[in-house]
N, C-alpha and C positions, 0 to 999 in steps of 0.2 A: 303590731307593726312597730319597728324602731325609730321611736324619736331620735332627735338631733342630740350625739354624742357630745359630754360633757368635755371640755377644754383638758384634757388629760396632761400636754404637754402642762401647761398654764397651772396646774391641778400643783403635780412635781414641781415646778418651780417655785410656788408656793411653798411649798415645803420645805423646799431648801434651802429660804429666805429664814423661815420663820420656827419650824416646828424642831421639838427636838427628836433627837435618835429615834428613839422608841417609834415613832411613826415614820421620819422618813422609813425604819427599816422592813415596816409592815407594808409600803406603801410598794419597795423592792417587790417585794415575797409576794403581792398578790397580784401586782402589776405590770410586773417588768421582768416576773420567773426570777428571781432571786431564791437564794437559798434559806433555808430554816433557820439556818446557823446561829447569823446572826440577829432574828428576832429572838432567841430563845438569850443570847449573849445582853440582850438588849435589856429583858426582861429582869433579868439574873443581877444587872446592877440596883437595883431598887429592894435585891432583899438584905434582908437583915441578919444578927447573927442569932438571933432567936427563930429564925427560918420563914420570920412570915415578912411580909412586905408595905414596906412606909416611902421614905423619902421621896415624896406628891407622884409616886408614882398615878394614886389620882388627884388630878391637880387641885382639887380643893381641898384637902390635907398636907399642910406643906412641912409639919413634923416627920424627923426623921422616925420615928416607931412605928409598928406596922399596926396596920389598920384592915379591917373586916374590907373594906371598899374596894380598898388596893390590892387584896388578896383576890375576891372577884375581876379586878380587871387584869390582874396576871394572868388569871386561870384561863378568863376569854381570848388574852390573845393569843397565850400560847396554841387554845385548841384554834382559836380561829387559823391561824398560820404554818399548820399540823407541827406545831416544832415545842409537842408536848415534852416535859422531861422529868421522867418518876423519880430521880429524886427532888427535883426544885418540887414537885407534888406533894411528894412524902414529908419533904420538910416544912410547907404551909400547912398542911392537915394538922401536924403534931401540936404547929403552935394554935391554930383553932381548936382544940383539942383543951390544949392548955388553958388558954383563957377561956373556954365557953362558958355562958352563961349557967347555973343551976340546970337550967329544962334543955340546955345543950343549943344547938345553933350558933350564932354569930349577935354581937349587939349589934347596932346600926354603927355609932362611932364609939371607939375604945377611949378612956378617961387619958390618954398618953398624951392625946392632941392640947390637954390643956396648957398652955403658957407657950405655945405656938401658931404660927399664923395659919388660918381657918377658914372655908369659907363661914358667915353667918347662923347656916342653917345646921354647920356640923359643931352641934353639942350635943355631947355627952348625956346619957339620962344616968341620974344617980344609981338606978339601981340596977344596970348594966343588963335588961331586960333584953333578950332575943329580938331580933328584926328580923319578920321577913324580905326588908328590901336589902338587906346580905343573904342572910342563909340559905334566899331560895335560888340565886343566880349562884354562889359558889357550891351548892348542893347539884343543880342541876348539870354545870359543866363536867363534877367530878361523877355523874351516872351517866354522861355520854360517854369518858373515855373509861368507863369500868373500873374504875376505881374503888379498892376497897381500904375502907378504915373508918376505926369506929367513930371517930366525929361523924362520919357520913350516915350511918346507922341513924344514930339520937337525930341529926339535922333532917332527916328523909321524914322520922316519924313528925316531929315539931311543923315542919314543913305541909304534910298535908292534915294535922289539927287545926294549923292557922286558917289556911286555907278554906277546910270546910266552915270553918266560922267566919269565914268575913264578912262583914255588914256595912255597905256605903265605905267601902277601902281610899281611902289617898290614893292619888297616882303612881305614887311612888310603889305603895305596899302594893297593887295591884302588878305594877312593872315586874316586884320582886317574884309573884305569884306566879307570873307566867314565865318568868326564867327558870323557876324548878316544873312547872307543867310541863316546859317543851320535852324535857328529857325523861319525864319521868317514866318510870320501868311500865306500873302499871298505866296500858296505854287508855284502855276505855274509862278506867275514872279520872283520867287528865281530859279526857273530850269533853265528859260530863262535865267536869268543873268549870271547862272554857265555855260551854255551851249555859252554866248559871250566870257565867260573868260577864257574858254576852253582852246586855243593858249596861251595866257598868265602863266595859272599852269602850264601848261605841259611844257612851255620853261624856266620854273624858274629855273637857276642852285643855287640857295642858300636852301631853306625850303626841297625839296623833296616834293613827293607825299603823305607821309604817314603825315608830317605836317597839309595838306592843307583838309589831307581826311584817319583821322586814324583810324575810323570804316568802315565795309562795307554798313553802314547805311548811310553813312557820306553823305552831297548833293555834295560834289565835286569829289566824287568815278567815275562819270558818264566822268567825262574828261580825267581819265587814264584809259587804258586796264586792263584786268588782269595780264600779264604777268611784267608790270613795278610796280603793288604792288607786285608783287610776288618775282623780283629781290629785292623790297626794302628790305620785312619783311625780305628776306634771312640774309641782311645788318644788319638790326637794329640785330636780333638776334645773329650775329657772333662778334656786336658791348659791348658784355659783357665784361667787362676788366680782369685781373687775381683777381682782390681783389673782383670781386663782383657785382661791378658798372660799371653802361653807362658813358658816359663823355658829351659833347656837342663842337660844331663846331666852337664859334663867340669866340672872343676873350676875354681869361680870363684875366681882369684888375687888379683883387684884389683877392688875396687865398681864403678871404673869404666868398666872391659871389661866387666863384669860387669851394668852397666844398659846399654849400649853393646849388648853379644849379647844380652838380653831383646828389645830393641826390633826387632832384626836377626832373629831367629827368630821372633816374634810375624808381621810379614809373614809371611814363608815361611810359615808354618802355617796362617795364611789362605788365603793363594793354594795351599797343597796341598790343603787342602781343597776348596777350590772345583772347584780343575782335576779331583778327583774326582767331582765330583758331589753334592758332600754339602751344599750349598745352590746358591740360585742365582746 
């Protein structure tokens, strides 16, 4: 049954208060029927001339050089907002490509960000070690839209090594685990994996359910019941604030990452609503 729809108007004005382009223009596109155009326009200012993308495009990297993070959240909205574009693709692959680590993937944060403002938690490892909380979300978005290039090869293989060895995973490396499971080609050993990891999501106290598996389409839906999506959505939707906007949980360093991921989660929490069912 449809709960009480979220403040939509109130939602947009928010927005348009506070947030920059990049969201008001996804907020167009998935709400208001706006055109692709300009989220892909949107996207396309944040890259660099080494082809991959910095300038906060996620807002807790506020160096202009590009970064593994930002590279995933290009790729997400492009595919989110069907306003994919092979070459803005072509040209982040080459530069993941470039910098990959030895055993290929993505590091977590690239050594660029140093002597730039950061969040906290984004340092550098010396020895520029592959992460899966990059390699498995921009791995996974470039095997939805078929994409081929050989970063994607070496990241797919690296991607399900990590994976089958996980033991007691962070939240985070789990999050990354299930952004290449969603897509991944092989589909029954992506169920199997969700289905070992099972324990793991479910006892996560940081991400929620609705993080790890925010459609009912999603391949980690299978490890929560219905009744703990159904506590969540309740959450996420009571989570509108007076002005309009969602907020987020991690710690805000800087005001202006900090109005930056309001505007950037306020989306999302729309569109996860929606894709539930919980308006029209």
């Amino acid at each position: 049954m449809l709960r009480q729809a979220p403040a939509l108007a109130a939602a947009e004005r928010f927005l348009a208060a506070t947030a920059r382009v990049l969201d008001r223009r996804r907020f167009e596109r998935l709400f208001r029927d706006g055109p692709a155009t300009p989220v892909r326009d949107a996207v396309a200012a944040y890259e660099g001339p080494d082809g991959g993308f910095g300038h906060a495009l996620e807002p807790d990297g506020r160096g202009p050089a590009a970064q593994p993070a930002a590279v995933a959240l290009a790729l997400r909205t492009l595919d989110e907002a069907d306003a994919w574009d092979e070459a803005l693709v072509a040209r982040a692959c080459d530069w993941l490509e470039r910098v990959a680590p030895p055993e290929g993937g993505a590091c977590f944060v690239d050594p660029a960000i140093e002597g730039w403002p950061h969040a906290p938690w984004w340092e550098p490892e010396a020895d520029r070690t592959a992460s899966l909380i990059t390699t498995g979300p921009i791995a996974g978005t470039l095997i939805s839209r078929g994409t081929a290039h050989p970063w994607l090869e070496r990241a797919t293989a690296l991607a399900w090594e990590r994976i089958d060895g996980l033991q007691e995973p962070s939240p985070y490396t789990l999050l990354g685990a299930v952004g290449f499971l969603e897509h991944a080609s092989d589909r029954p050993r992506a169920a199997a994996a969700i289905e070992r990891l099972g324990d793991a999501l479910r006892a996560d106290p940081m991400l929620g359910p609705l993080t790890f598996a925010p459609r009912p389409d999603s391949i980690a839906r299978a490890a929560f019941d219905a009744a703990t999506i159904d506590v969540a959505l309740d959450r996420l939707a009571a989570g509108q604030h007076e002005d309009g906007g969602w907020t987020f949980d991690w710690p805000a360093w800087s005001p202006v990452a900090a109005a930056e991921w309001r505007g950037s989660v306020t989306v999302d929490a729309l569109a996860v609503l929606r894709a539930n069912g919980r308006w029209d």
